[in-house]
C-alpha positions, 0 to 999 in steps of 0.5 A, spaced: 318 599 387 321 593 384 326 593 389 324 594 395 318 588 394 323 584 392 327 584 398 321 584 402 318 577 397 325 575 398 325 576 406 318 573 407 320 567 404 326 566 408 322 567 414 328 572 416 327 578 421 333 581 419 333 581 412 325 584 413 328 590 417 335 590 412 328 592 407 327 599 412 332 601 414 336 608 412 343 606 411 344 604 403 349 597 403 355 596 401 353 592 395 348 597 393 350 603 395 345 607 391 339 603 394 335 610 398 336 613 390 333 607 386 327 607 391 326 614 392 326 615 384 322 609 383 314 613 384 312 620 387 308 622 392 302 622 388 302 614 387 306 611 393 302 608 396 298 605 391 304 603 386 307 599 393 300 596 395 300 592 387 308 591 387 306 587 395 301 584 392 304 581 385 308 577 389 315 573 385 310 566 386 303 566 385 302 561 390 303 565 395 299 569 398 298 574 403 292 577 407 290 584 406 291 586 412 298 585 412 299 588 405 295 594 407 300 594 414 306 594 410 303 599 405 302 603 410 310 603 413 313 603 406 310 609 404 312 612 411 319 610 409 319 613 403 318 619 405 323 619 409 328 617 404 327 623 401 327 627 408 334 623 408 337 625 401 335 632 402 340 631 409 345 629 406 345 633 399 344 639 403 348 645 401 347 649 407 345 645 415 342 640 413 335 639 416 335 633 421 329 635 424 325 634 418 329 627 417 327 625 425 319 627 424 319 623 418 322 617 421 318 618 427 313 617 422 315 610 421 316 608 427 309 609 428 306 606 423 310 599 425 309 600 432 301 600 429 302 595 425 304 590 431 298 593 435 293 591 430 296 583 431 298 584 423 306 582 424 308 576 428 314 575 433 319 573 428 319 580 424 321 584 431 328 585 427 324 591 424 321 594 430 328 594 432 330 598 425 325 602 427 327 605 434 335 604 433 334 609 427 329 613 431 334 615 437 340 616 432 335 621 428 333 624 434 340 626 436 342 628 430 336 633 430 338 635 437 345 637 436 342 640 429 338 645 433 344 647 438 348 649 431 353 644 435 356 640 430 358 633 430 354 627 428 350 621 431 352 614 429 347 611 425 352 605 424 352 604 433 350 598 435 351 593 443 354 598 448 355 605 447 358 610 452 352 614 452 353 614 460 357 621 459 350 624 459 349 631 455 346 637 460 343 640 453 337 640 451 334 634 449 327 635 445 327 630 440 331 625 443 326 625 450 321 625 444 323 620 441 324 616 448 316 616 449 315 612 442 320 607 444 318 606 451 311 604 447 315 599 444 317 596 450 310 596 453 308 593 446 313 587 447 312 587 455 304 586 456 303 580 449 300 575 452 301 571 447 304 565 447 311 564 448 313 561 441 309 568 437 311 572 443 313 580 442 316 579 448 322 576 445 323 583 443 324 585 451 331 586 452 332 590 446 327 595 447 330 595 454 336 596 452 334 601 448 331 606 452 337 605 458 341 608 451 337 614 451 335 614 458 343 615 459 344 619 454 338 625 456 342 624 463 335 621 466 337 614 469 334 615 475 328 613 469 331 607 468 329 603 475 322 603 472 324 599 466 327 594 471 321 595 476 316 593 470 321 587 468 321 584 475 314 585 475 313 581 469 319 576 471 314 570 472 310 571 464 316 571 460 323 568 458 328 567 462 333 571 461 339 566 459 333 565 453 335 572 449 341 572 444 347 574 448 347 580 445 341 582 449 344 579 456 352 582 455 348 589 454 342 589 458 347 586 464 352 592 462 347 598 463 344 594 469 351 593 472 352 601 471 346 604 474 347 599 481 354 602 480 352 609 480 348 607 486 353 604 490 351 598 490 358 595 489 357 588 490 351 587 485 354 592 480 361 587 481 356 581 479 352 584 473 359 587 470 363 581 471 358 576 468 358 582 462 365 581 460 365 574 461 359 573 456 361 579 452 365 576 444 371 577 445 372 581 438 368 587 441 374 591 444 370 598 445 364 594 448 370 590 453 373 597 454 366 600 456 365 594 461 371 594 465 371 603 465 367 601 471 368 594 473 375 596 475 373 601 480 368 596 482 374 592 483 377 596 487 373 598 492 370 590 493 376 586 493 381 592 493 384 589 486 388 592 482 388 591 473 394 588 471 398 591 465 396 585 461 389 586 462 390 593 460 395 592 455 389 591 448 386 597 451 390 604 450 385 608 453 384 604 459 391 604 460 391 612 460 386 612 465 387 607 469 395 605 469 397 611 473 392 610 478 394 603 478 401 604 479 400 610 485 397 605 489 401 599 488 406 603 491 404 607 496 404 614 493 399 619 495 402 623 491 402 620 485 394 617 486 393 625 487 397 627 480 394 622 477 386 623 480 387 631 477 390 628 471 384 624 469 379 629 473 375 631 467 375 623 463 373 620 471 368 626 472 365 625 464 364 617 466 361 618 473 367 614 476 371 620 479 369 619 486 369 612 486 376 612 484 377 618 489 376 612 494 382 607 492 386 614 496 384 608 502 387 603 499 393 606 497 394 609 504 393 601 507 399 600 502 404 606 505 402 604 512 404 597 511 410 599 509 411 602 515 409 596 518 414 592 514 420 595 515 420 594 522 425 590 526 424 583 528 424 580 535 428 573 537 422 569 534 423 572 527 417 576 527 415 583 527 413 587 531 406 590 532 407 595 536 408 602 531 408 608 533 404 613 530 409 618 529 412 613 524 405 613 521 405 620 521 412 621 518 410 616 511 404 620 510 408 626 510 413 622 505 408 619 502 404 626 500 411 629 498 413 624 494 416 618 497 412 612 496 416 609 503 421 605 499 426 602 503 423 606 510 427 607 517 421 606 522 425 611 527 423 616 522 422 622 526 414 624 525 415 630 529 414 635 524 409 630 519 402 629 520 399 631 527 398 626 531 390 626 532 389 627 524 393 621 523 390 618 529 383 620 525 386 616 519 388 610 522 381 609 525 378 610 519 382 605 516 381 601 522 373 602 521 373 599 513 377 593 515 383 596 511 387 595 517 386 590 523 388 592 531 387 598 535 390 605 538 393 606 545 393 614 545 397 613 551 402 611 548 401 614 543 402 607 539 398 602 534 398 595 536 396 591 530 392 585 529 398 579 529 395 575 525 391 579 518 393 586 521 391 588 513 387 583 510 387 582 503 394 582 502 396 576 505 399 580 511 
């Protein structure tokens, strides 16, 4: 066991939480990449504990001592983590399905042996890396093992870190992962009822758990669980940190799934603030996280200010582009038609991104454009100012070329609207439009007219 207690006299030493959790962790490093090998080859089960409690203890430096507690805690997490080495191996050197199960059991065992480890005061605050190493891996073995026992195929990341696009959800079954939901949720109870002193708080771990268990909690389709994460934080706001304390990472995550949950919940406007300040904060190298966060910043947008993405900002992110650029355009022109090939188009990404229906309400805004078109190409008067007085036909005739095809370029207002929408329908769809402060005036059913607002008759768009 020299290896791994050389890491672990080394990490002490620095007083490093990351190289202390680089000690446990499943994933061998580039620099040596038979590590799990070294270790698991290095004693048998009949001696692991014994052999890594004398390596702990003969430490590299005899001035150096360490209190048996901690000796025996970190006995008890290397042994887990030797059998779980092995369960490893066998996974990967498997000739046959490899047993992911048997892999997420062992790991689970780890996790457990450290979350008693900080239950018992025995590991301090600046060793929270380690729990973080814990339940990142738990969450990537469980959805392994789950997908192993579907017969699925595919393969979890165990490398994933920051955003991951686990809000597409996965409707089948699920059991080691919400399992494995349940032991993280005992690390986030661990870290948010400390009530040791800030400086040697567990609660410096806060957000990381959170985020965590938001991951898992999208993943197993059950984000509604996820408001009693928020509702357990804003419970205990007055104890702990501010949330600017964290490191960034925790904050541009923390503030992208909150930022998701509020859209999901159409509450636009806080959605549109927890996503922004996401995005702003978010390194400018993590073009996947950046993706993630504006795939429903965009949409948020659209509906809050009716602003559209531009091609330069759409430009780094292909998958963006191809999603969103059609759609752009569509509504940038005024063509119902085209927004509603482009909808189809995308229907299965927007469905699987829980975006399709907020999308679907960008129709308004480009039906807002087609009417201001009409309004547009109306004459002036005397004093050089067009009229606000448009007849509903002439409506009902763009939305019939809008629909067919047309974006109302260059459109003649004495179009003849007879045979196009019929005249309540539009009547209907002008209301609405009026109603969501898309359009400002009025309907003369009289006369069968609309009378815009003189001034800001489409707020917005500087008409």
């Amino acid at each position: 066991m020299e290896v791994l207690c050389r890491e672990y006299w080394h990490a002490n030493q620095e007083g490093s939480g990351p190289l202390l959790a680089a000690t446990i962790s499943p994933i061998a490093p580039p620099s040596y990449l038979n590590r799990l090998d070294a270790i698991h080859h290095d004693t048998n089960a009949a001696s692991i504990s014994k052999d890594i409690s004398y390596s702990l203890t003969k430490t590299a430096n005899a001035a150096i001592q360490y209190p048996n507690p901690e000796i025996n805690s970190w006995t008890e997490i290397y042994s887990a983590y030797w059998y779980a080495i092995g369960a490893i191996i066998a996974a990967e050197h498997a000739t046959t399905r490899p047993d992911w199960t048997k892999v997420y059991e062992a790991w689970k065992d780890v996790a457990n042996t450290v979350i008693k480890g900080y239950s018992s005061g025995v590991l301090e605050a600046w060793t929270l890396p380690v729990l973080y190493t814990a339940g990142k891996h738990l969450r990537a073995f469980a959805i392994k093992a789950d997908e192993n026992a579907r017969a699925s195929g595919g393969d979890a990341n165990l490398n994933a870190g920051g955003l991951q696009e686990d809000v597409e959800g996965d409707f089948g079954k699920n059991e080691k992962l919400e399992d494995a939901a349940r032991v993280i949720n005992r690390m986030f109870t661990l870290c948010i009822s400390d009530r040791a002193p800030l400086e040697e708080s567990r609660k410096w771990g806060l957000y990381y758990t959170t985020n965590l268990l938001f991951k898992t909690y999208f993943k197993l389709n059950s984000i509604g669980l996820s408001r009693n994460i928020l509702r357990a934080l804003s419970a205990s706001r007055t104890d702990m940190p501010t949330l600017e304390a964290f490191p960034r990472s925790h904050i541009v995550t923390f503030k992208y799934y909150v930022g998701v949950i509020q859209f999901l919940e159409e509450d636009y406007a806080q959605a549109e603030e927890n996503l922004t300040s996401a995005w702003h904060m978010c390194h400018r190298s993590a073009t996947r996280n950046i993706e993630l966060i504006l795939t429903y910043l965009i949409p948020t947008l659209l509906l809050t200010r009716q602003q559209l993405p531009s091609s330069r900002l759409l430009s780094p992110y292909p998958r963006l582009g191809s999603l969103f650029a059609p759609l752009t355009l569509a509504i940038r022109i005024g063509s119902l038609s085209a927004f509603d090939t482009a909808l189809a188009e995308g229907e299965h990404e927007f469905v699987k991104r829980r975006i399709y229906l907020t999308l679907e309400r960008g129709r308004d805004i480009c039906l807002r454009n087609l009417l201001r078109k009409v309004y547009l190409a109306g004459d002036l008067d005397e004093e050089g100012k067009r009229s606000t007085r448009i007849y509903v036909k002439d409506f009902a005739a763009a939305i019939r070329l809008g629909e067919s095809g047309g974006s109302g370029e260059g459109m003649d207002v004495e179009m003849d609207g007879s045979a196009g929408e019929n005249n309540d329908e539009v009547e209907c769809l002008v209301a609405n439009m009026i109603y969501k402060n898309l359009m400002k005036g009025y309907i003369s059913r009289e006369r069968g007219i609309v009378v815009l607002s003189k001034n800001g008759a489409f707020p917005g768009t500087g008409i």
